[in-house]
C-alpha positions in Angstrom: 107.1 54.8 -14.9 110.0 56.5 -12.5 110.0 60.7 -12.9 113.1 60.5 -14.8 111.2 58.2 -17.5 108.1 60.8 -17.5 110.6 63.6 -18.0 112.8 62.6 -20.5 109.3 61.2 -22.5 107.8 64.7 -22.0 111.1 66.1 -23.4 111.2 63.6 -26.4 107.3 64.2 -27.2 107.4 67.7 -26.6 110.5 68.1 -28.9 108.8 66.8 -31.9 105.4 68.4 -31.5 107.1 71.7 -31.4 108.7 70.9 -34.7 105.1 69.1 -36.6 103.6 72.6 -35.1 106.3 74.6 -37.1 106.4 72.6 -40.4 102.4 73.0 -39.9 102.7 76.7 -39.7 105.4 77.7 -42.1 103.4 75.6 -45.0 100.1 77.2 -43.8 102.1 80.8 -44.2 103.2 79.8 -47.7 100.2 77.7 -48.9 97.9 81.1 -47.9 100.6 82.9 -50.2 99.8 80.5 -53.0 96.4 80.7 -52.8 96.5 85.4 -53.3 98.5 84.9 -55.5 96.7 82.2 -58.1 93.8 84.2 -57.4 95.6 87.9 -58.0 96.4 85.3 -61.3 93.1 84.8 -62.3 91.6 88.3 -61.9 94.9 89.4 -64.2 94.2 87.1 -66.8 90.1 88.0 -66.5 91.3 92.1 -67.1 93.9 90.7 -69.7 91.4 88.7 -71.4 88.7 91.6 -70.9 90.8 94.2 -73.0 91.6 91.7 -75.2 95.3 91.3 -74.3 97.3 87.8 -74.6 99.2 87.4 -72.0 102.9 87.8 -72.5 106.1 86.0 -70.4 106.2 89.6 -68.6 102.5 90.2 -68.5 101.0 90.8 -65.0 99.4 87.3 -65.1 102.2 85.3 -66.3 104.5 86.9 -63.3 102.1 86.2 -60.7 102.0 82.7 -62.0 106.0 82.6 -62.1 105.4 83.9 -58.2 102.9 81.0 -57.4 104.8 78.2 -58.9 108.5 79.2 -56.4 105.7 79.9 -53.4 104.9 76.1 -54.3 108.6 75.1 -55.0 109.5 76.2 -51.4 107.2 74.5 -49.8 108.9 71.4 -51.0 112.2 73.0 -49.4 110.8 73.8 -46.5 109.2 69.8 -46.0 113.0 68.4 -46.8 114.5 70.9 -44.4 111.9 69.8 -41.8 112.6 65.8 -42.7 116.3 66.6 -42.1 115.6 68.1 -38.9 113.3 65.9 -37.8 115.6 63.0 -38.5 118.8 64.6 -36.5 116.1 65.8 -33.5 115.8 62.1 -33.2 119.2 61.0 -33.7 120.4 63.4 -31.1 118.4 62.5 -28.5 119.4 58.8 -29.2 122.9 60.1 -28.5 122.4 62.0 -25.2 120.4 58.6 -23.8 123.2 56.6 -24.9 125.7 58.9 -23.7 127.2 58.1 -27.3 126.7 60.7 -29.6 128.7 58.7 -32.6 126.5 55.4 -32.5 125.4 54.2 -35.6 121.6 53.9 -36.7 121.6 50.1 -36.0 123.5 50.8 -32.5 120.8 52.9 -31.7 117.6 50.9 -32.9 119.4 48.1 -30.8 119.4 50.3 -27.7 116.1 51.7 -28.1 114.8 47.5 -28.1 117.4 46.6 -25.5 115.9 49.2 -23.2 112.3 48.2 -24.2 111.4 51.4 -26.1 109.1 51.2 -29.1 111.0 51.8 -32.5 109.2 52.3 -35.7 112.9 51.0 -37.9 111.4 50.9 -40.8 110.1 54.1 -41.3 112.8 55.5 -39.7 115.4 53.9 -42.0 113.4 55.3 -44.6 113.5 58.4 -43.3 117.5 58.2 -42.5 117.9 57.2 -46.2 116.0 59.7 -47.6 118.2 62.3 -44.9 121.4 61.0 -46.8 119.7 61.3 -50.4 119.0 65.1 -49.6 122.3 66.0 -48.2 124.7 63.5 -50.0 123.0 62.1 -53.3 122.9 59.1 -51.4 120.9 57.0 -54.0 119.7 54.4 -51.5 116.0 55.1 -51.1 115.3 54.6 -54.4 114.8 51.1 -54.7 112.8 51.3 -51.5 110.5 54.3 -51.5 109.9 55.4 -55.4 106.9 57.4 -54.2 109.2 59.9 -53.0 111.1 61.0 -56.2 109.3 63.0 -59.0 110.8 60.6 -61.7 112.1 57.7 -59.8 115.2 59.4 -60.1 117.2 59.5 -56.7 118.4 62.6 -56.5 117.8 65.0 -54.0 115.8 67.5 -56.7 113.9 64.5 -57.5 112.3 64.1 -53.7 108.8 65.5 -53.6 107.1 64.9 -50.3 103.3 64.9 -49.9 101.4 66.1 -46.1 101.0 62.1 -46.1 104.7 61.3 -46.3 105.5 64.1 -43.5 103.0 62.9 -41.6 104.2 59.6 -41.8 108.4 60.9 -40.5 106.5 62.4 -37.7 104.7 59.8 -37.0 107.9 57.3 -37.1 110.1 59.7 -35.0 107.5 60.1 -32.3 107.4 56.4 -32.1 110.7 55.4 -32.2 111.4 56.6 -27.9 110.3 57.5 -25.1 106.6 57.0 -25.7 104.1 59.4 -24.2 102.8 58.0 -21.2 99.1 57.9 -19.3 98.4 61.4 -18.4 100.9 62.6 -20.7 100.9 66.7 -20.4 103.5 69.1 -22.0 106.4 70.0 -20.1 105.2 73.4 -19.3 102.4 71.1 -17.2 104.6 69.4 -16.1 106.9 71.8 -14.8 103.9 73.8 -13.2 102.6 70.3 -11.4 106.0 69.8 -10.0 106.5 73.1 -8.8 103.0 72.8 -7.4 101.6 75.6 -9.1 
């Protein structure tokens, strides 16, 4: 594999680890959040319950629930935000290696095998469908991926994605170009080998 190859693989591999590390981190953040606040929940309801008080839609309890349940509500927003980025980090990098920034998803799987790339186009037209059901109501993914809607229903505030199915996007992304390479290292090693430092 030339320098050029190594590079823009470091690039492409780097890319989607920083974005895994910050999906990874901003659920951690909120999940943490969930977890004070269910039990700030349960010590309410134990002093409610304790002075013999039922809890009431505006009882101390009842809001820290209402608190707990959006924490858990934008976690889901924060995994389709990351799906959608995800989706055009890949898509855009497809474009600059193309030098065709408008090519179509089967243009670009086609390049990808032409230039003897790995492409994971299954999972990755799964993830471009489900892209287009969260910004368009694109209704496509439905009859292919029901485990992704709540109800079966596809609409985008039907998509509930699980660590599995996020795992899975990163997964297909990060195998779907410029694969990581024998002695892969980040491009800060990289950098710092070339510069001989």
């Amino acid at each position: 594999m030339d320098d050029k190859t190594k590079l823009l693989s470091i690039l492409f591999q780097d890319g989607i680890n920083i974005l895994e590390r910050a999906w990874r981190e901003s659920e951690k953040t909120m999940w943490d959040q969930y977890k004070e606040l269910t039990a700030k929940q349960d010590e309410a309801e134990a002093v409610e319950k304790a002075k013999g008080q039922q809890p009431t839609a505006l009882s101390e309890s009842s809001i820290l629930n209402y608190q707990a349940q959006e924490v858990a509500v934008t976690i889901q927003v924060v995994r389709n935000s990351f799906v959608l980025s995800l989706y055009h980090f890949w898509e855009r990098r497809l474009g600059e290696w193309m030098q065709d920034r408008k090519a179509a998803f089967e243009a670009k799987c086609a390049w990808l095998t032409a230039n003897g790339l790995p492409l994971a186009k299954d999972a990755l037209d799964d993830l471009r469908q489900l892209c287009n059901l969260l910004k368009h109501d694109n209704p496509a993914i439905a009859s292919r991926r029901k485990d992704l809607l709540l109800n079966g229903e596809p609409k985008a505030d039907e998509v509930v994605l699980t660590e599995a199915h996020m795992e899975q996007f990163f997964a297909a992304v990060r195998g779907s170009g410029y694969p990581r390479f024998k002695g892969y290292v980040s491009s800060v090693e990289w950098i710092a080998k070339q510069s001989g430092s």
